[in-house]
C-alpha positions in Angstrom: -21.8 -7.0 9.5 -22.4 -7.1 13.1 -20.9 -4.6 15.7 -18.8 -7.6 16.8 -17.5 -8.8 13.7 -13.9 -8.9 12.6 -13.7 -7.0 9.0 -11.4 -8.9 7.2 -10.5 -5.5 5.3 -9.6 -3.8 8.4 -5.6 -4.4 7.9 -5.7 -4.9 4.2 -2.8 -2.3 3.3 -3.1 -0.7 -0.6 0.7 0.6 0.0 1.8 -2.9 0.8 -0.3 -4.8 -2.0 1.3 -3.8 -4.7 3.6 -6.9 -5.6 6.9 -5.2 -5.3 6.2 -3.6 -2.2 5.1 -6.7 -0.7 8.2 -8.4 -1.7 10.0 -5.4 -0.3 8.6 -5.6 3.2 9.0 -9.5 3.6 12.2 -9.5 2.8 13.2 -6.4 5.3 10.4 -8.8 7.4 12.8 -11.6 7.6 16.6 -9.8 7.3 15.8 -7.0 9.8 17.7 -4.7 7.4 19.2 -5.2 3.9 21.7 -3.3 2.0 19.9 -1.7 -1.2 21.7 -3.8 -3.9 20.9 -6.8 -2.3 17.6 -6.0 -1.9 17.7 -5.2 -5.9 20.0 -8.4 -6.5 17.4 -10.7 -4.5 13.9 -9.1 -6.3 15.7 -8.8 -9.3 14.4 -5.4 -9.8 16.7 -2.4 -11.7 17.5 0.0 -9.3 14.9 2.8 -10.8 11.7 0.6 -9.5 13.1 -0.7 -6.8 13.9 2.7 -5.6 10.5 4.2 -6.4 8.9 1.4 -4.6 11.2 2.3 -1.4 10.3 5.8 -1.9 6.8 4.9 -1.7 7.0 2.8 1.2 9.4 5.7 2.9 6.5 8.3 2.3 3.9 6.1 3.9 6.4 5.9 7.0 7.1 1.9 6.8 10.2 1.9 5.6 13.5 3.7 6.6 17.1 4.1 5.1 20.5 4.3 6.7 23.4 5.9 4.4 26.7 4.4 5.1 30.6 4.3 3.9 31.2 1.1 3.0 34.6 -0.1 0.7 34.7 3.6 -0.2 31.3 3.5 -1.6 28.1 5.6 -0.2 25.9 2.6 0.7 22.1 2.6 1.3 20.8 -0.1 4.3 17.3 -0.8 4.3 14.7 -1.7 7.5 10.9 -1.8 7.6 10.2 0.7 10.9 8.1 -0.3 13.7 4.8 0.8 11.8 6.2 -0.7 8.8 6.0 -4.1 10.6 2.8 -3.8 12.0 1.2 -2.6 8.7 3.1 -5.3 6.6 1.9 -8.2 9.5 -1.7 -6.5 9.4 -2.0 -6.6 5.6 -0.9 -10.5 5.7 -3.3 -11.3 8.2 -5.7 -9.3 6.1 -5.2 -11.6 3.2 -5.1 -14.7 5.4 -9.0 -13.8 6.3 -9.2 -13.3 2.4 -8.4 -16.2 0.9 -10.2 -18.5 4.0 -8.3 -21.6 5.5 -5.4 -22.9 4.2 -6.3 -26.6 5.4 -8.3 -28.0 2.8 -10.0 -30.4 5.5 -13.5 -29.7 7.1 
């Protein structure tokens, strides 16, 4: 590869591939931030994996969690942080370059 050349690895993210993670982050992507049960409701996920997933994603810095009261109950709100964001958009531009063009017209 030339000095100049994009590496279409470059913002491939291992933390993000894996499919429940991924679904994690695009969701947080597009709600800004989601109560945990939702989040479990809308993957349909048991709580267990999703919440080793979020502890992964947590550890790696991309995602954070806000406890709050809410109808009596200790509730758990969910947001992808500013790194998590710009690793989540890397990795999809990562597997953009991937899988080519999605135009199937020369």
């Amino acid at each position: 590869m030339s000095a100049g050349a994009h590496d279409p690895m470059e913002g491939f993210d291992a933390t993000i591939h894996a499919p429940n993670r991924l679904r994690v982050c695009a969701l947080l992507d597009t709600a800004g931030e989601a109560e945990f049960g939702l989040v479990q409701q809308q993957l349909d996920l048991s709580a267990s994996v999703l919440s080793k997933h979020v502890t992964v994603l947590m550890d790696a810095g991309y995602v954070a969690q806000r406890k709050a009261v809410r109808d009596t109950r200790q509730r758990v709100w969910l947001s992808l942080t500013p790194r998590g964001r710009d690793a989540y958009q890397g990795h999809l531009a990562a597997l953009r370059v991937i899988v080519g063009p999605t135009d199937p017209t020369p």
